[in-house]
C-alpha angles and dihedrals in degrees: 000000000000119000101221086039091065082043087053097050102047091053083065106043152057086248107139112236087235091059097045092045093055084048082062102048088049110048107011107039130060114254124230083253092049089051081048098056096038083056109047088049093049092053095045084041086064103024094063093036085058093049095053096040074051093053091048091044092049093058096045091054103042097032096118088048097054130080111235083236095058086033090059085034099055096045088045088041093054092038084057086049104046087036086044091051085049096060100036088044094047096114085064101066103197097050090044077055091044098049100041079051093058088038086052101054085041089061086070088045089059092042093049091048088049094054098034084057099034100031093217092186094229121151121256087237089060093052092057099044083048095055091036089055089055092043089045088066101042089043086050089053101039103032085195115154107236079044098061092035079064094048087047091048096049097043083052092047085043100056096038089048089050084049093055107037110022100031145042095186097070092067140122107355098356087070091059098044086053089047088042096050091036093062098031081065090044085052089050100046086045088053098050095044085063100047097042104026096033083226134121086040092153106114089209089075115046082044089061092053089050103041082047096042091042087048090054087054095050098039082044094056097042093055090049092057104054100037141076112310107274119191084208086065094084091049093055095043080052097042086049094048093051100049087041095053087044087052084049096050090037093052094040082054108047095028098244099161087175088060088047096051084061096046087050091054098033079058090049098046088048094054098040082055089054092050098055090052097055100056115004098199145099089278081058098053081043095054079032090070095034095057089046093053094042106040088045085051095051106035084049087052091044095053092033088059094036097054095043080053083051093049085051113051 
């Protein structure tokens, strides 16, 4: 329920200000258990993020100290721990997510130490996709957000690092067509979790993804523009277009006013770039302000008006 809609309403109604205030209480406002429960998760959120960034610091300061046996021991000892909590923790279902999570990220951390002693020879890129394959099957079992954040973050490293290191095709326009492709089918099976499993239902998560996914086309189309003529150009400005007019469509129809903010600015940055190309001068830094002023005025109006209309129907 809205809250100026209850106002409304009692404005225009016999509704008692008791009532309508216990309507609020109990279905606007945070409880004290729900401030409870965002704040136990935040603090185990960080208490257990600090821990691990501790455990990597603490390798990378003290990696000429250490044996390569109590190296490879230490990181093993404290995958068994975090692993072990999970279990014995598995009736509370936000600390068995928590620890797996941590187990999870301490998984890279083994496999770092192995290659760093042995010097196995093995690609960055191999070290991602190794540590991505392990994550893949604990994100498909937990469907828990930072979890999947993790899997999101390490298919990314991985490609970029494939692209760099093992292949020259996948160059120019043709990487950002791959990023682009690789997260627009992270965003749909995310979608379709949430629809489906009722699972991965935290915003934060599925407006990362966007704001990220909306800053590589951007960045994509501003490269593009400004490099070498790639016949692979067209296909990303099409490729862009489509995916910005179904954004458009997706977020008209559900009401999503954040998806249509980046839409609005992905729109803006694609213009202003258009603007510089055309004519590289000081007229051009000059149009450049004025279409900034003008379109941010517009597109805040625009959302301003469109999500009072929402709240109100």
């Amino acid at each position: 329920m809205v809250r100026s809609f209850l106002h409304l309403l009692a404005a225009n109604s016999r509704w008692p200000v008791a009532a309508m205030q216990e309507t609020l209480e109990k279905e606007i406002y945070a409880d004290k258990m729900s401030w409870h429960k965002f704040i136990k998760g935040l603090i185990l959120s960080l208490g257990l993020g600090f821990f691990v960034a501790g455990v990597v610091f603490f390798f990378a300061f003290n990696w000429e100290h250490l044996h390569r046996f109590a190296k490879l021991g230490l990181v093993q000892g404290l995958f068994l721990i975090l692993a072990g909590l999970a279990f014995a923790l598995r009736n509370s279902q936000l600390l068995h997510r928590l620890f797996l999570t941590a187990a999870a990220v301490m998984i890279g951390v083994i496999f770092a130490v192995f290659g760093q002693i042995y010097q196995t020879g093995a690609n960055a890129y191999d070290f991602f996709f190794s540590w991505w394959l392990f994550v893949l099957v604990w994100s498909i079992y937990l469907l828990f957000e930072p979890m999947w954040l993790l899997l999101i973050t390490l298919a990314n490293i991985t490609l970029y690092m494939f692209m760099e290191q093992e292949t020259t095709y996948l160059t120019g326009s043709r990487a950002f067509i791959a990023f682009i492709a690789l997260n627009v089918l992270f965003y749909i099976i995310i979608m379709l979790i949430r629809q489906y499993r009722k699972e991965l239902k935290a915003n934060w998560l599925i407006y990362l993804l966007t704001v990220y996914l909306a800053g590589v086309m951007s960045f994509g189309f501003t490269i593009g523009l400004y490099a070498k003529w790639d016949n692979y150009f067209l296909v990303l400005v099409v490729l862009e277009a489509l995916l910005l007019l179904t954004a458009t469509w997706y977020s008209l129809r559900k009401k999503d006013i954040f998806l249509l903010t980046i839409v609005g600015l992905s729109g803006m940055i694609i213009v202003l770039d258009l603007i510089n190309k055309i004519r590289f001068s000081e007229f051009s830094f000059l149009l450049s302000g004025l279409w900034i002023i003008a379109s941010l005025t517009l597109l805040v109006k625009q959302l301003v008006q469109l999500q009072k209309k929402w709240r109100n129907e």
